[in-house]
DOBA-776856 format. One record per residue (C-alpha): residue number from 1; residue in one letter; x, y, z. Coordinates in pm, 1 decimal. Last residue first. Layout:
BEGIN
<pt><nr>NUM</nr><rest>A</rest><x>X</x><y>Y</y><z>Z</z></pt>
...
This chain:
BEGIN
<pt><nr>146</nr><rest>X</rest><x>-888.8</x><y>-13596.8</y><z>9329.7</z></pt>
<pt><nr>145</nr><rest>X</rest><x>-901.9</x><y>-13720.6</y><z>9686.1</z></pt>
<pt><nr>144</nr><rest>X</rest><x>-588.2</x><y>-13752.7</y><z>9783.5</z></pt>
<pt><nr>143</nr><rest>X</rest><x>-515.2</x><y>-13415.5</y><z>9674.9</z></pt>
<pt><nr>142</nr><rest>X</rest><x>-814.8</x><y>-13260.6</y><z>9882.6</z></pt>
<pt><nr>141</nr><rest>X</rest><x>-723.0</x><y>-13445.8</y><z>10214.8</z></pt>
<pt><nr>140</nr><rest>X</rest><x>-333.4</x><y>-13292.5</y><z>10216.3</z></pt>
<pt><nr>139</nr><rest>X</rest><x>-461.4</x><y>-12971.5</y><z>10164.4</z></pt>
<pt><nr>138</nr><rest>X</rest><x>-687.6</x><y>-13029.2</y><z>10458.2</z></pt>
<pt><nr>137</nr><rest>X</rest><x>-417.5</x><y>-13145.3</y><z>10637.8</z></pt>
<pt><nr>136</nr><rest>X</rest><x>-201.9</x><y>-12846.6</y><z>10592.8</z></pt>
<pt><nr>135</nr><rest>X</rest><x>-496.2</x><y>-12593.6</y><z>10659.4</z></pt>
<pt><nr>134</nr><rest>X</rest><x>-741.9</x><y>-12436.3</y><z>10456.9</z></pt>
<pt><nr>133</nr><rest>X</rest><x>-816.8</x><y>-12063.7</y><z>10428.3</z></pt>
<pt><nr>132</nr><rest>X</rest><x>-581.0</x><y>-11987.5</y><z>10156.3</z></pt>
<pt><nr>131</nr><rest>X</rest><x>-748.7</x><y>-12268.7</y><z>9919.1</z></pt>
<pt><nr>130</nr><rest>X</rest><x>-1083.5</x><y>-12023.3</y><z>9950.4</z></pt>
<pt><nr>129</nr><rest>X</rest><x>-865.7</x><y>-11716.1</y><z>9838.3</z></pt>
<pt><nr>128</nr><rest>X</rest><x>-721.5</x><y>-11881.5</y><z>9580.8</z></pt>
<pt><nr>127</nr><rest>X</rest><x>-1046.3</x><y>-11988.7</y><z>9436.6</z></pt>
<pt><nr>126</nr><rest>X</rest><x>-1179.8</x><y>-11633.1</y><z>9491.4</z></pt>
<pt><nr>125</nr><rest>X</rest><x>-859.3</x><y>-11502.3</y><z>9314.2</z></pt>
<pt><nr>124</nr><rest>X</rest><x>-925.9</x><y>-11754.1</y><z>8980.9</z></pt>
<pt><nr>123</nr><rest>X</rest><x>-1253.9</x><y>-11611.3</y><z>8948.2</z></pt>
<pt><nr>122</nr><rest>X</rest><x>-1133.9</x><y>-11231.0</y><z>8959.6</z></pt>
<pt><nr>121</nr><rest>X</rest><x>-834.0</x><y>-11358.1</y><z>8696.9</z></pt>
<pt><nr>120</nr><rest>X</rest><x>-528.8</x><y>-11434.5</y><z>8807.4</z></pt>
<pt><nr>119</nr><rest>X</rest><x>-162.8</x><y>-11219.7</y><z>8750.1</z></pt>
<pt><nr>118</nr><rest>X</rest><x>92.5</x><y>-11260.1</y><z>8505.7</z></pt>
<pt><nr>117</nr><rest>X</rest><x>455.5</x><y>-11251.4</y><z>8501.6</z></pt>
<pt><nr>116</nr><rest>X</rest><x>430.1</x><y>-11195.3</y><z>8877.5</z></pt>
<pt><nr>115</nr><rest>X</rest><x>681.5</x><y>-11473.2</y><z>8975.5</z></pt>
<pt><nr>114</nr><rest>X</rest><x>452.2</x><y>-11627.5</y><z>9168.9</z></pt>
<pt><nr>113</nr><rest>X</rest><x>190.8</x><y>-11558.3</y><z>8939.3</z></pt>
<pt><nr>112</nr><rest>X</rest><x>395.3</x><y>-11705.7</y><z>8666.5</z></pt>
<pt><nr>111</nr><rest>X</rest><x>483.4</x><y>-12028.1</y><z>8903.6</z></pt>
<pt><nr>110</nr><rest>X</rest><x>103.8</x><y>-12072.1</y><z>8944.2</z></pt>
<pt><nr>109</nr><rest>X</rest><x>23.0</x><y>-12049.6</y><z>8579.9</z></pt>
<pt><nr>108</nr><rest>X</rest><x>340.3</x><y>-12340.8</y><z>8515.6</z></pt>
<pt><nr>107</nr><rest>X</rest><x>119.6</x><y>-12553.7</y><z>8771.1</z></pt>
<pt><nr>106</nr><rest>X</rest><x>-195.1</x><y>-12527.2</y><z>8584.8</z></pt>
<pt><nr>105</nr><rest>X</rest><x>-532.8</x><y>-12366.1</y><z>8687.6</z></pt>
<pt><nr>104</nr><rest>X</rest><x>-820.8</x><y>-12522.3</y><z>8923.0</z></pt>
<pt><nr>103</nr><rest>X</rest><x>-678.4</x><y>-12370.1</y><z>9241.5</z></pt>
<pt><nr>102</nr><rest>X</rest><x>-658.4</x><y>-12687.5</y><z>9399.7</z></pt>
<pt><nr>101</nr><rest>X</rest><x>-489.8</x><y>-12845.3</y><z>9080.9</z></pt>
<pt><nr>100</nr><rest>X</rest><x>-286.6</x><y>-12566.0</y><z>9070.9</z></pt>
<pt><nr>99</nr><rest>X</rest><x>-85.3</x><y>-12606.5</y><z>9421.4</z></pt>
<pt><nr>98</nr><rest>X</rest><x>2.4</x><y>-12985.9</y><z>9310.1</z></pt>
<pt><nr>97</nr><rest>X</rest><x>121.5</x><y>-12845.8</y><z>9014.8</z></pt>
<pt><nr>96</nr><rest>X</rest><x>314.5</x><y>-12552.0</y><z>9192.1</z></pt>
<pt><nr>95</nr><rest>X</rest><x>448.5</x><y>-12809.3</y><z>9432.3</z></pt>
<pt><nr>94</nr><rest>X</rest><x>338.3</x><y>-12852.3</y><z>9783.0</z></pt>
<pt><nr>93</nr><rest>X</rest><x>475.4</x><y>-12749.4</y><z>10159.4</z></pt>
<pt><nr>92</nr><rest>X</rest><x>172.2</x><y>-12619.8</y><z>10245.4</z></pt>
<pt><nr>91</nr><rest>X</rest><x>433.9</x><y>-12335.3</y><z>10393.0</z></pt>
<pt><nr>90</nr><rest>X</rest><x>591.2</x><y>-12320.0</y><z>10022.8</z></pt>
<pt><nr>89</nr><rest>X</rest><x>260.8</x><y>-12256.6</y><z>9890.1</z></pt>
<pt><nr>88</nr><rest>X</rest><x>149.7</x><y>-12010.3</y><z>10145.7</z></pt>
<pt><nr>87</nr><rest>X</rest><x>494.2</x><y>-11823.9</y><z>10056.2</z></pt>
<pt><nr>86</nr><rest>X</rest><x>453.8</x><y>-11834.2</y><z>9720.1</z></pt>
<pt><nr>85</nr><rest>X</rest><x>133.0</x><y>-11645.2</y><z>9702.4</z></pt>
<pt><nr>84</nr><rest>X</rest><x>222.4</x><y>-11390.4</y><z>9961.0</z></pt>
<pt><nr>83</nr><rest>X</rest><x>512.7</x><y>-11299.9</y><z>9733.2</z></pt>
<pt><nr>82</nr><rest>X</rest><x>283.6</x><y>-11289.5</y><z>9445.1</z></pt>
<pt><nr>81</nr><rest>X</rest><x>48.2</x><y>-11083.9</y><z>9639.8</z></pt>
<pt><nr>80</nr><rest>X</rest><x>-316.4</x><y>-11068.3</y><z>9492.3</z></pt>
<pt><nr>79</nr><rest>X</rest><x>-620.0</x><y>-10821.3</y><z>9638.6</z></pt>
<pt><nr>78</nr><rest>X</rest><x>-985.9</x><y>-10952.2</y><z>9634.4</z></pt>
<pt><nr>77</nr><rest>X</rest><x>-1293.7</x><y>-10689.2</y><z>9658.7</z></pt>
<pt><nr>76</nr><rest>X</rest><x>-1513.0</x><y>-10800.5</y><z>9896.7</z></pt>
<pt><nr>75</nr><rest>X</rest><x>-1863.0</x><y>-10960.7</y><z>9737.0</z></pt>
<pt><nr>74</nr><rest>X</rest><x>-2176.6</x><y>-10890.6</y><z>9537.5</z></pt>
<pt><nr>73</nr><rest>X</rest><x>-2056.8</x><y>-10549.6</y><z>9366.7</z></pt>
<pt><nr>72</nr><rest>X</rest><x>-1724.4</x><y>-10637.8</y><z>9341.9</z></pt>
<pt><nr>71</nr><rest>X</rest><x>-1780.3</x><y>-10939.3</y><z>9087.0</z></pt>
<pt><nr>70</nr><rest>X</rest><x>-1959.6</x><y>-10683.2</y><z>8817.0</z></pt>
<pt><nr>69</nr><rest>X</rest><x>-1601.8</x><y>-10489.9</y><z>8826.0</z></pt>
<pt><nr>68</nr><rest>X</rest><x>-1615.6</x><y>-10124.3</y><z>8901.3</z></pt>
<pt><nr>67</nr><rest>X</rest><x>-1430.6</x><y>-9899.6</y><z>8611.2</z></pt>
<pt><nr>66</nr><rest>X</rest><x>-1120.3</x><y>-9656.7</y><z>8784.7</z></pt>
<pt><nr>65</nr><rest>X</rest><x>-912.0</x><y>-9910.5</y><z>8746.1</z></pt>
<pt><nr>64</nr><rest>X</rest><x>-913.7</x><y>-10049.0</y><z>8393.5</z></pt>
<pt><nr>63</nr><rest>X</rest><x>-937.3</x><y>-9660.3</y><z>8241.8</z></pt>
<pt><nr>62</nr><rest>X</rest><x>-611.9</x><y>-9601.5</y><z>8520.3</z></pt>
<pt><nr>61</nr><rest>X</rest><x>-449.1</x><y>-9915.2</y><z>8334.9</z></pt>
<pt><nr>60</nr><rest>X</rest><x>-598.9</x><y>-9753.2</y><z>7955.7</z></pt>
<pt><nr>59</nr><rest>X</rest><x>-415.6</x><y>-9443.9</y><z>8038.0</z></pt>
<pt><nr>58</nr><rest>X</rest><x>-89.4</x><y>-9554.3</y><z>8159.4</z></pt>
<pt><nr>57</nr><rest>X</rest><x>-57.9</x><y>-9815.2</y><z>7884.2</z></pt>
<pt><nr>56</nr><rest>X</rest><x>-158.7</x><y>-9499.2</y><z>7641.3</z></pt>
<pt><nr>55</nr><rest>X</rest><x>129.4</x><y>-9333.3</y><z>7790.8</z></pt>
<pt><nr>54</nr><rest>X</rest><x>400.0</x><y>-9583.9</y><z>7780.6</z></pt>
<pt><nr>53</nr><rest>X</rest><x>292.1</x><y>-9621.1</y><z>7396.6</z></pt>
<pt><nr>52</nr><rest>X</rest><x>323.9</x><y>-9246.6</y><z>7334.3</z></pt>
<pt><nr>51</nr><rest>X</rest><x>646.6</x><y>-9249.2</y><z>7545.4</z></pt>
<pt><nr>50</nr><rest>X</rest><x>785.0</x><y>-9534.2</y><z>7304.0</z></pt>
<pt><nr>49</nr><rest>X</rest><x>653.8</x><y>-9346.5</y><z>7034.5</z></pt>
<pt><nr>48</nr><rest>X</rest><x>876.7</x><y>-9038.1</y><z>7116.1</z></pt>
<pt><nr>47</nr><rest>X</rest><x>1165.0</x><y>-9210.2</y><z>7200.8</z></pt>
<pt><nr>46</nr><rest>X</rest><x>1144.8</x><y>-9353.2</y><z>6865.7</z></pt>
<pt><nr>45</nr><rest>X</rest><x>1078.1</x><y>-9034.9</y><z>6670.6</z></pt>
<pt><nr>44</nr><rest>X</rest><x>1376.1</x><y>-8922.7</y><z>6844.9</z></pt>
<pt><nr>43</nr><rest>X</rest><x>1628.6</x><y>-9186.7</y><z>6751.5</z></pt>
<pt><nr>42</nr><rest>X</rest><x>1492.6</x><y>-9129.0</y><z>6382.6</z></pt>
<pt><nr>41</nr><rest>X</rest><x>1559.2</x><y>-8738.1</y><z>6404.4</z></pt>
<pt><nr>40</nr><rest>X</rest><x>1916.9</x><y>-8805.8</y><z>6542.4</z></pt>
<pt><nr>39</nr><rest>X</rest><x>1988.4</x><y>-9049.8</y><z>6258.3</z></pt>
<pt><nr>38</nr><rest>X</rest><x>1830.5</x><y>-8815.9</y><z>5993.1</z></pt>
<pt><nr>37</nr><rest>X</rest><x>2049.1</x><y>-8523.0</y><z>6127.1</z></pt>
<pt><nr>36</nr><rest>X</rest><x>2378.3</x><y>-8724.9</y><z>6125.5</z></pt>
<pt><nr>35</nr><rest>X</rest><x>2285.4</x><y>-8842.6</y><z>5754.6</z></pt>
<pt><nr>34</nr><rest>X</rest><x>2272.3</x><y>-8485.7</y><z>5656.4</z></pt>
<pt><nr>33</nr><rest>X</rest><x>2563.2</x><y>-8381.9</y><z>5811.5</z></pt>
<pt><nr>32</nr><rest>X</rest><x>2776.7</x><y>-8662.3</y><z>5642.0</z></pt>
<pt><nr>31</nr><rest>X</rest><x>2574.4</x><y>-8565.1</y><z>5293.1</z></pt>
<pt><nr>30</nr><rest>X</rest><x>2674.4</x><y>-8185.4</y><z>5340.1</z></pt>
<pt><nr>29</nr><rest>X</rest><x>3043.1</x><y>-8322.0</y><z>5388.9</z></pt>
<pt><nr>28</nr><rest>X</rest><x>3034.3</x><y>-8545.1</y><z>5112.0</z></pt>
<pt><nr>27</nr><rest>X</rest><x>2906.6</x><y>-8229.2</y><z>4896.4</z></pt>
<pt><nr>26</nr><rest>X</rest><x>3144.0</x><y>-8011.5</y><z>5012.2</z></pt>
<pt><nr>25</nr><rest>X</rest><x>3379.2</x><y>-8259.6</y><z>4870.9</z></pt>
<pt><nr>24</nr><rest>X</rest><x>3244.8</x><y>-8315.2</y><z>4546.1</z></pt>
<pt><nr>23</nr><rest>X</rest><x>3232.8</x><y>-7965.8</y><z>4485.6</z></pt>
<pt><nr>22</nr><rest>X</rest><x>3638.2</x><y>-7951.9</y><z>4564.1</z></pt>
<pt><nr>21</nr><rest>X</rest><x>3733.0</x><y>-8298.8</y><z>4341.6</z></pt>
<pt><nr>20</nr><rest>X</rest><x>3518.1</x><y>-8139.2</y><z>4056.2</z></pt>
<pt><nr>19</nr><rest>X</rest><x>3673.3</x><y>-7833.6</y><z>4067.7</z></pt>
<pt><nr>18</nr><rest>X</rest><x>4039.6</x><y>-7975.9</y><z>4032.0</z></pt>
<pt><nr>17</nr><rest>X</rest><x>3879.4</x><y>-8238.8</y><z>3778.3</z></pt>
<pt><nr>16</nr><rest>X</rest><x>3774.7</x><y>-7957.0</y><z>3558.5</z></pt>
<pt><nr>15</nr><rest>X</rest><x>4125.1</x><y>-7780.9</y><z>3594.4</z></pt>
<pt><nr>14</nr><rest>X</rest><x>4335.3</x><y>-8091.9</y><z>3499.6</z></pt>
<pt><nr>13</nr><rest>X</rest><x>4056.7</x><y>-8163.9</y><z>3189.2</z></pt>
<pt><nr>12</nr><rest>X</rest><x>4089.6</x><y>-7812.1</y><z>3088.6</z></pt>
<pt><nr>11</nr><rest>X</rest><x>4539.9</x><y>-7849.0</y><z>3096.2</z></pt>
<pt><nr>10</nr><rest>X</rest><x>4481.3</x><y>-8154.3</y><z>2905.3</z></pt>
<pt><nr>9</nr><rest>X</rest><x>4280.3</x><y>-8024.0</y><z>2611.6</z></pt>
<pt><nr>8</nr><rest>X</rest><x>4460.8</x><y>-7735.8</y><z>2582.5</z></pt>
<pt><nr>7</nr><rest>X</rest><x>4787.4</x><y>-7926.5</y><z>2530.8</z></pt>
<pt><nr>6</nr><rest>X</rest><x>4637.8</x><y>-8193.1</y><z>2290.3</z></pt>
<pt><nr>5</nr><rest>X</rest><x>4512.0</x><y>-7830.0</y><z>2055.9</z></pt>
<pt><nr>4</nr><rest>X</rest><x>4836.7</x><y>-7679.4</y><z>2110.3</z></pt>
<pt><nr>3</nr><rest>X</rest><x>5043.9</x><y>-7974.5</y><z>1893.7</z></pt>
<pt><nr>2</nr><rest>X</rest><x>5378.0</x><y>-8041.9</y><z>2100.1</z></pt>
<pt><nr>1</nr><rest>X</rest><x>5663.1</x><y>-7921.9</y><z>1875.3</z></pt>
């Protein structure tokens, strides 16, 4: 005859797994939502920041613009094309580094303005503005030279 005491003790251990196995499954799905709601959060917080940052570049370009330059005051205020920039160059006929050394910059700072990775310096445009006004020959004339 099977001793109560072993049966008793099976039958609680089948019913306290039973509940376990159901609270441990509301549990996984609580966790699932849980995660879901801490992924969206995160995906906002960095759409949010990367707005913040767009707008503070915003605000400190308009902050750069609106303030007067000391070079404007004495001369005309120089604009920059890169298109414009590349086209003289390629109507010189020159390279980049042959293109720099009138400038006074090098030839790999030519091909980023040309490519409008960067841009020059209020210095740099009156130097580019005085190598625009020369012709072929001149060009020509100022490489041999240096």
């Amino acid at each position: 005859m099977p001793n109560i005491a072993s049966i008793l003790k099976s039958e609680i251990s089948r019913v306290a797994r039973k509940e376990v196995r159901a609270e441990m499954e509301t549990l996984k799905k609580a966790s699932v939502h849980h995660r879901a709601a801490i992924a969206a959060l995160r995906r906002q917080v960095s759409s949010l920041e990367k707005e913040l940052r767009n707008a503070a570049k915003g605000t400190a370009r308009s902050a750069r613009a609106s303030e007067p330059d000391e070079s404007d005051e004495g001369g005309t205020k120089r604009r920059f094309s890169a298109g414009r920039l590349a086209a003289h160059r390629t109507k010189l006929g020159i390279s980049a580094a042959s293109y720099g050394k009138l400038v006074g910059v090098s030839g790999q700072t030519i091909y980023h303005w040309e490519q409008g990775k960067a841009r020059p310096r209020a210095a740099q445009l009156e130097n580019l503005a005085s190598v625009r006004g020369l012709s072929k020959h001149e060009v020509a004339q100022r490489l041999e030279a240096e």
